[in-house]
C-alpha atoms as one frame of an Amber mdcrd trajectory, in Angstrom:
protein
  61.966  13.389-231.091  59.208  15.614-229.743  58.722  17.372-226.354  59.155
  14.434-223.531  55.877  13.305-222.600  55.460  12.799-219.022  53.104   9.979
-219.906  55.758   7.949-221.416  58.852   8.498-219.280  60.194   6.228-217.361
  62.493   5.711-213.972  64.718   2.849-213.577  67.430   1.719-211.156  68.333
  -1.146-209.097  67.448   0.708-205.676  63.641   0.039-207.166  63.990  -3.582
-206.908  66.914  -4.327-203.999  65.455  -1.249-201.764  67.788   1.317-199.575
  69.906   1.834-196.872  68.309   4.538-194.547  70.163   7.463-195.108  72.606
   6.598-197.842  72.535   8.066-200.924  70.940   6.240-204.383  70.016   7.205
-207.736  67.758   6.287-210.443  67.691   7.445-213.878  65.107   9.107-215.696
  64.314   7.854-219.357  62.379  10.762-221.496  60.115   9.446-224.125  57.727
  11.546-226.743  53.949  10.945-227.515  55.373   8.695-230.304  57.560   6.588
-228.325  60.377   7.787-229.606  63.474   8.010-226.742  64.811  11.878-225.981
  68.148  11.860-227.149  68.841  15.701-225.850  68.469  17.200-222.655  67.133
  20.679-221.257  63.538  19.492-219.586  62.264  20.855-216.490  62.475  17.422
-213.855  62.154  17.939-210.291  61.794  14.767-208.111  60.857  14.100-204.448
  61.228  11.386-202.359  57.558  10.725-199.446  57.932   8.979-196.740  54.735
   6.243-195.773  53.614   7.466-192.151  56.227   4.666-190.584  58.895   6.807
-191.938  57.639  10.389-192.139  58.949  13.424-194.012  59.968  14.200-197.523
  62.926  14.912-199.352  64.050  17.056-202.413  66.444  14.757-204.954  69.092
  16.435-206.678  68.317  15.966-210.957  71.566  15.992-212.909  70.815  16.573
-216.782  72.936  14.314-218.771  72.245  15.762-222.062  71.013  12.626-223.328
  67.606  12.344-222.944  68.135  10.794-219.309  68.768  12.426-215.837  70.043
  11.085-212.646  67.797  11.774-209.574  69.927  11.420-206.405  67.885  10.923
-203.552  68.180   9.624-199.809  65.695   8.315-197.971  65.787   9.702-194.147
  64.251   6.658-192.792  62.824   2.993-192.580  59.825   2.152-194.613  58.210
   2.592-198.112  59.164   5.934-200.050  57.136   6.741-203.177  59.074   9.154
-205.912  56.841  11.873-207.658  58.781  13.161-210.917  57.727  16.229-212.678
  58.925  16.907-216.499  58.176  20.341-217.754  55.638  20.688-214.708  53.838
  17.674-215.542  53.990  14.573-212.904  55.343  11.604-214.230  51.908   8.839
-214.717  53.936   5.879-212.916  54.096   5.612-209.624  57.858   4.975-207.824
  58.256   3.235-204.547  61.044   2.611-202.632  61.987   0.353-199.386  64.453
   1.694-197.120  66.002  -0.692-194.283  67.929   1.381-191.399  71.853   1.315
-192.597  74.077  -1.208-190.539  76.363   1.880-189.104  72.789   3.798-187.903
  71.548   0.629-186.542  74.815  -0.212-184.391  75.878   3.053-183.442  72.037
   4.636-182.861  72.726   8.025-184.720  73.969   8.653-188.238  76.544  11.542
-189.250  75.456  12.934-192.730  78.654  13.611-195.167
């Protein structure tokens, strides 16, 4: 395959269609692609990801991109509060064209206890 194209790559994971627990870790997975279509199959691209908050939830948050030498790369992310988080992905310094958003729902143990301890 070619360079990955940021045109053509792609993020998937269940937290896109089930949501988030406020302040619990998730991860997606980002799929490189060429300009031909053609699926990366190596590693060694330049992804950053971060996580916005909608104005219900404020702030922003760096995720943490593993390579895994295939092609793909694991964003780790946590959202620091309720609402709708959108995901901006860079390859190579290029954003990603599709647009990520994430719900987040307050976690059962922040709810009931009114203040979360982060590991």
């Amino acid at each position: 395959p070619a360079a990955a194209s940021e045109k053509h790559c792609i993020v998937r994971g269940a937290a896109l269609s089930t949501g988030v627990k406020s302040w619990e870790p998730f991860m997606l997975t980002l799929h490189t692609t060429d300009a031909f279509g053609n699926e990366g199959t190596t590693g060694g691209d330049e992804v950053e990801a971060e996580l916005a908050a909608s104005k219900s939830a404020g702030g922003t948050c760096k995720a943490e991109v593993l390579d895994n030498r295939d092609g793909t790369y694991t964003l780790r992310c946590r959202a620091t509060g309720e609402g709708s988080w959108s995901l901006a992905v860079k390859v190579n310094g290029k954003p990603v064209d599709r647009t990520v958003r994430v719900e987040s729902k307050m976690a059962a143990t922040a709810a009931r206890d009114g203040c979360v301890s982060l590991p």
